[in-house]
C-alpha positions as CSV (number, residue, x, y, z in Angstrom):
1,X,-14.1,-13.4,9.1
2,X,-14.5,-9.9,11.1
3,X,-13.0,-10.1,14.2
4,X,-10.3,-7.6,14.8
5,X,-7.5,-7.9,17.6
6,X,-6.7,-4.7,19.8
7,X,-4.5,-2.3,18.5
8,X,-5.3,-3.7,14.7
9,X,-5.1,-0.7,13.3
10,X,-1.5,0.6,14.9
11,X,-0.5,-3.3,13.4
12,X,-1.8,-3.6,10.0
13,X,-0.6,0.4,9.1
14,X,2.3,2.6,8.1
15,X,1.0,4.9,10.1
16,X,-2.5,6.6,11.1
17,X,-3.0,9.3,8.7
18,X,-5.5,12.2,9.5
19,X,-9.1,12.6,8.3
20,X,-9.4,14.3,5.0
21,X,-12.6,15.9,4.2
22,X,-14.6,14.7,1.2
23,X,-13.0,11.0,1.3
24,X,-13.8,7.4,3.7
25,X,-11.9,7.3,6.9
26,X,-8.3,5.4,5.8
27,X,-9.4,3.5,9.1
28,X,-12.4,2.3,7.5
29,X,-11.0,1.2,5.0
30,X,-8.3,-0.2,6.5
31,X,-11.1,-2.2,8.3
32,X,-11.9,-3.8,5.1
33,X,-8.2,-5.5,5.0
34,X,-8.0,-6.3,9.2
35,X,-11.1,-8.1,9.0
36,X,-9.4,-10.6,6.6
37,X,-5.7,-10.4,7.5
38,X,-6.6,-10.9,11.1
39,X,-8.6,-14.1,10.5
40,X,-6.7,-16.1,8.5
41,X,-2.9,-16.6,6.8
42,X,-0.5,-16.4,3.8
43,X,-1.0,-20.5,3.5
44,X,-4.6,-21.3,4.0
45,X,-5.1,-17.7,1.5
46,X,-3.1,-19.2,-1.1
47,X,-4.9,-22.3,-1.3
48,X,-8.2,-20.6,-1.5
49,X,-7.1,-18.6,-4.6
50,X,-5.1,-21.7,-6.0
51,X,-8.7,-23.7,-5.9
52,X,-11.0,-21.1,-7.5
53,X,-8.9,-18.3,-9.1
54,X,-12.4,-17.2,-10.5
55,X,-14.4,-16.6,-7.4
56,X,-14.7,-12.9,-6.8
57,X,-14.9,-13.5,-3.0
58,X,-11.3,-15.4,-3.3
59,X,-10.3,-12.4,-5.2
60,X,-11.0,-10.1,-2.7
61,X,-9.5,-12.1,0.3
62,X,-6.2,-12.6,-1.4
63,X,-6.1,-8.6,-2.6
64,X,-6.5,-7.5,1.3
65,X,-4.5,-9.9,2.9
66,X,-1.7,-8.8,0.5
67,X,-2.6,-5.2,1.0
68,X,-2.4,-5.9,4.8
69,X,1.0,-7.7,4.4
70,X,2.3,-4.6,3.0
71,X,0.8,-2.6,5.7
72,X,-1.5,-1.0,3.7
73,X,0.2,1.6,1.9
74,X,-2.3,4.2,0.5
75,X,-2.5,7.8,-1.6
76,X,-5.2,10.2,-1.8
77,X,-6.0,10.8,-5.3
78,X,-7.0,14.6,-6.4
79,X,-10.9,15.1,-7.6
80,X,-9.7,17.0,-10.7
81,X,-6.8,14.1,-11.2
82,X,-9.6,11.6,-11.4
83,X,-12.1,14.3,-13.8
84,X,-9.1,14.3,-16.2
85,X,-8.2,10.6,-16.5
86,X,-11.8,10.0,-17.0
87,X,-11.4,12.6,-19.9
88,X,-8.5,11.2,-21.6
89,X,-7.8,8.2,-24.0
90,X,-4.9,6.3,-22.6
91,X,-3.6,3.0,-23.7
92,X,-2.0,1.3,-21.1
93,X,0.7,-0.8,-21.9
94,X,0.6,-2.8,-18.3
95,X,3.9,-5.2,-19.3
96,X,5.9,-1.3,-18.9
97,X,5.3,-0.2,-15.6
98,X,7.5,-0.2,-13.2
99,X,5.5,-1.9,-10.3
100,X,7.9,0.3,-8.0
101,X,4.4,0.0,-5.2
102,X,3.3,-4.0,-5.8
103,X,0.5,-3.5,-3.5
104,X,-2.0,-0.3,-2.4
105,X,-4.4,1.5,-2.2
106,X,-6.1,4.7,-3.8
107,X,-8.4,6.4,-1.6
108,X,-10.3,8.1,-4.0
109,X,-12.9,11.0,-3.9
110,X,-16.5,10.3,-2.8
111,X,-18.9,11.1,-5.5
112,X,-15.7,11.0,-8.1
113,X,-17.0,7.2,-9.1
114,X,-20.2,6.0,-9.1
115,X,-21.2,2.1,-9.0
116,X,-24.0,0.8,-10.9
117,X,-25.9,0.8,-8.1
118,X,-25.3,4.2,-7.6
119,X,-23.1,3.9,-4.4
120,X,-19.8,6.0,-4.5
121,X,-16.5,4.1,-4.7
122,X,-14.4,4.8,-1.8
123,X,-11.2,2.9,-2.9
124,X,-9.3,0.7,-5.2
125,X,-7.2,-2.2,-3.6
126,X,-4.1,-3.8,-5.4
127,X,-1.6,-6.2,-5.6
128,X,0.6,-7.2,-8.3
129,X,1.7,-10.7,-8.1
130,X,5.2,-10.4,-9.9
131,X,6.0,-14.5,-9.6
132,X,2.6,-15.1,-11.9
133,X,2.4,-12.2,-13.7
134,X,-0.9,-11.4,-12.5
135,X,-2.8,-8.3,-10.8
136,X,-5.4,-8.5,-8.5
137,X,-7.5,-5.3,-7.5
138,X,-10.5,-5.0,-5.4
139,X,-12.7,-1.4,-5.5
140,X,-15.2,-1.0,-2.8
141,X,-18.4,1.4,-2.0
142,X,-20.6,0.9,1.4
143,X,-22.2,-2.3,0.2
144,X,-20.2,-4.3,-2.5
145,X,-17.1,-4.8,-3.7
146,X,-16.2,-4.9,-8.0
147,X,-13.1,-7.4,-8.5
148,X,-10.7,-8.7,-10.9
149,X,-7.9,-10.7,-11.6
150,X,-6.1,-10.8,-15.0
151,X,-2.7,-12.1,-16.7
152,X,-0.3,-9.2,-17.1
153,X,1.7,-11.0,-19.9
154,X,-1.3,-12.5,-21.7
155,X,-4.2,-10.7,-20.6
156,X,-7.4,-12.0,-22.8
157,X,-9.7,-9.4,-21.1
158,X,-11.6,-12.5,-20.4
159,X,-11.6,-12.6,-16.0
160,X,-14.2,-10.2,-14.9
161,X,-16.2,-11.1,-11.4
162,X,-18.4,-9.2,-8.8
163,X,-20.2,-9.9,-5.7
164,X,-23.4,-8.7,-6.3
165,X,-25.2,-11.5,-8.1
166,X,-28.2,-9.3,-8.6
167,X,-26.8,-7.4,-10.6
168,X,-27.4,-8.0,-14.6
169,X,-23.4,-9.4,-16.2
170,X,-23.7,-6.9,-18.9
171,X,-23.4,-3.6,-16.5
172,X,-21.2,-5.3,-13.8
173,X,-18.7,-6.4,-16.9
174,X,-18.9,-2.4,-18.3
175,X,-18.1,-1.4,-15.0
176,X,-15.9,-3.2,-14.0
177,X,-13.8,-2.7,-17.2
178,X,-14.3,1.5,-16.6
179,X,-13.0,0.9,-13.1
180,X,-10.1,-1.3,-14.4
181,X,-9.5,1.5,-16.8
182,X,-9.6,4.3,-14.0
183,X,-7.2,2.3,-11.6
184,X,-4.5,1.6,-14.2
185,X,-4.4,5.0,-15.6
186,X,-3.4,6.2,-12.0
187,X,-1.1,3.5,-11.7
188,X,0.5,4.8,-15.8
189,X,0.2,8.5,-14.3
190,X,2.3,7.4,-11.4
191,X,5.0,6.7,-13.4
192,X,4.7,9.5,-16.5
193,X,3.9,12.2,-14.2
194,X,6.3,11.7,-10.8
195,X,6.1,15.4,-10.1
196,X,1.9,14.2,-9.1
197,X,2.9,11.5,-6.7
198,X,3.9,13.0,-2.6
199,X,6.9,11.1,-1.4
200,X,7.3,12.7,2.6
201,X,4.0,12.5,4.7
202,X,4.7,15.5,7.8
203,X,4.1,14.4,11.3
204,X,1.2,16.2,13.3
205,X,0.7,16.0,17.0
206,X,-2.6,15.3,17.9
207,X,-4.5,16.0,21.7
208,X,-7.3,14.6,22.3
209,X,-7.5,15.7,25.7
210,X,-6.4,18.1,28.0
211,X,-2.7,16.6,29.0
212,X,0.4,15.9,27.0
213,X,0.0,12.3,27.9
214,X,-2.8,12.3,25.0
215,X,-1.0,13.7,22.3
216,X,-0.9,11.3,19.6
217,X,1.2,11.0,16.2
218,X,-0.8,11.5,13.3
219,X,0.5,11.9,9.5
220,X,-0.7,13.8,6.7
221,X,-1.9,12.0,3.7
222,X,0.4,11.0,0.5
223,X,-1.3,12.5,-2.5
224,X,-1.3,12.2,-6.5
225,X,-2.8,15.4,-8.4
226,X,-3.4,17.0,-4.8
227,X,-2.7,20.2,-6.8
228,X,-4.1,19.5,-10.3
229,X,-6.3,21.4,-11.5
230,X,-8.7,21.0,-14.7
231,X,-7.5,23.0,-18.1
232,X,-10.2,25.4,-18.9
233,X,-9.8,27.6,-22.4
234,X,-12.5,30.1,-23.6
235,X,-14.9,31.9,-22.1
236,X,-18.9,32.1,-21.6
237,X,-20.7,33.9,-24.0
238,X,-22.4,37.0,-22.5
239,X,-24.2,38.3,-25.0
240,X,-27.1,36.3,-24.9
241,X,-26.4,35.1,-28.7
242,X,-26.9,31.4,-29.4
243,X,-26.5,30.8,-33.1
244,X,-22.8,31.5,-33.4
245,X,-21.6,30.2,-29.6
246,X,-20.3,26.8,-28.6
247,X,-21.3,24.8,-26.3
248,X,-19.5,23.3,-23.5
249,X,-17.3,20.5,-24.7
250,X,-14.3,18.4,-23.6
251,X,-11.3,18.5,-25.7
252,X,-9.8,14.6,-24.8
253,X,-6.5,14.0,-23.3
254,X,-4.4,11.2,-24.4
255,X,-1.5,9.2,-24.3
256,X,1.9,9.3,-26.7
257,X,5.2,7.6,-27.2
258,X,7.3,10.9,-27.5
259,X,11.1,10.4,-29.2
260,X,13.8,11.9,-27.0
261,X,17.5,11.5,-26.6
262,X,20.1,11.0,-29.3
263,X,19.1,10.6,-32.7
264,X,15.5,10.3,-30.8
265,X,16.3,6.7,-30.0
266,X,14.5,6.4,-26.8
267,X,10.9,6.8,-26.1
268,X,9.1,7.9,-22.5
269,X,5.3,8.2,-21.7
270,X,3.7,11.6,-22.5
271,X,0.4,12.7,-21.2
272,X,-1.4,15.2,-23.4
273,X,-4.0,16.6,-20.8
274,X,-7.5,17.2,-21.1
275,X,-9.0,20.6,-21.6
276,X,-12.7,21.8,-20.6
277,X,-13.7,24.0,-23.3
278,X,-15.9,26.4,-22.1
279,X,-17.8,27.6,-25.0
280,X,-19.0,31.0,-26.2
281,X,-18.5,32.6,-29.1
């Protein structure tokens, strides 16, 4: 399954969405989906995935036909965004979301994640199948894709699959849970931390030539942290003294159930952020 029809990517898209430096091209990654949603439909997908719900490669086809379905909705998500999420202890309480975006993708920052064979992680694919209670999400690097499906309501933490057979169970299970753990905090910090999440995506005309007939619509990116940046307290020691300094450490984010409202009846998502201790004296 990887033919593409002409003018895929104008069809299976919002929009076309600029470059952005220090991420895959969204149309690469879009690739990923047309290959799929072009080759095949909504019936004969179902069927594969109702006839082996635990093969990884049914996994993946029913993620990015349904991404493709919904046009392929992404966000860019902020290098320091990821950093601090990685830094934090969140417990994720999946049954609570909203599921306001059922499907997506987060086009994450290469280098930020790192698979076991060392490859970067470009993006996360989703969908959340709100009939079955189930969530389906497909992450990707040059070579392989990590996938799972699991029961939101009853969730046994027992569905865990991957492509690469090669690969020994015991690291592709760890990484895929740190992925799974990754993806759903972004999907928790969607919802505790709106003020992240970009809503309008500005139009920019693009010429590729040297006549207006070539301008072309282009859209800049939707981002989550695009402007986060990392808490840093203390400073380096410059004395030259070791005995009495500190080293570098991370002070851990995490996640609380905060009381508001009257008589503090009511309870809303808090995220304590991480902080990169510097060190020093």
């Amino acid at each position: 399954m990887s033919s593409k029809p002409k003018g895929w990517y104008k069809n299976i898209t919002l929009r076309p969405v600029l470059p952005v430096d220090g991420y895959e091209s969204y149309e690469k990654i879009c690739g990923n989906v047309a290959n799929i949603y072009f080759s095949t439909n909504e019936e004969e997908v179902r069927r594969l995935v109702l006839r082996k719900p635990k093969e990884s490669m049914c996994i993946t086809v029913y993620t990015f036909f349904k991404v493709g379905q919904a046009k392929c909705p992404a966000y860019w998500v902020g290098g320091d965004l990821i950093t601090a999420l990685m830094q934090s202890n969140l417990s994720v309480e999946i049954e609570k979301l909203n599921w306001a975006m059922v499907s997506g993708i987060f086009m994450l920052p290469l280098g930020a994640i790192l698979s076991p064979e060392n490859h970067s992680i470009t993006a996360i694919y989703w969908h959340y199948d709100t009939d079955n209670g189930l969530l389906y999400w497909v992450g990707v690097d040059d070579l392989s894709s990590y996938c799972r499906r699991f029961s939101i309501i009853n969730n046994e933490n027992k569905l865990i699959y991957n492509d690469i057979k090669e690969l020994d169970a015991g690291v592709v299970v760890e990484f895929n849970q740190h992925l799974q753990s990754i993806f759903l905090r972004l999907l928790l910090i969607m919802e505790c931390r709106p003020e992240y999440v970009e809503t309008e995506s500005a139009r920019v005309v693009v010429n590729k030539g040297f006549s207006k007939k070539n301008d072309k619509d282009y859209y800049q990116p939707l981002w989550i942290g695009k402007d986060y940046r990392l808490k840093r307290e203390g400073k380096e020691s410059t004395s030259g003294a070791t005995g009495s300094s500190k080293a570098p450490h991370w002070r851990r984010g995490f996640l609380r159930n905060q009381a508001y409202g009257e008589g503090y009846k009511e309870r809303k998502l808090v995220w304590i952020e991480p902080v990169f201790v510097v060190g020093g004296e």
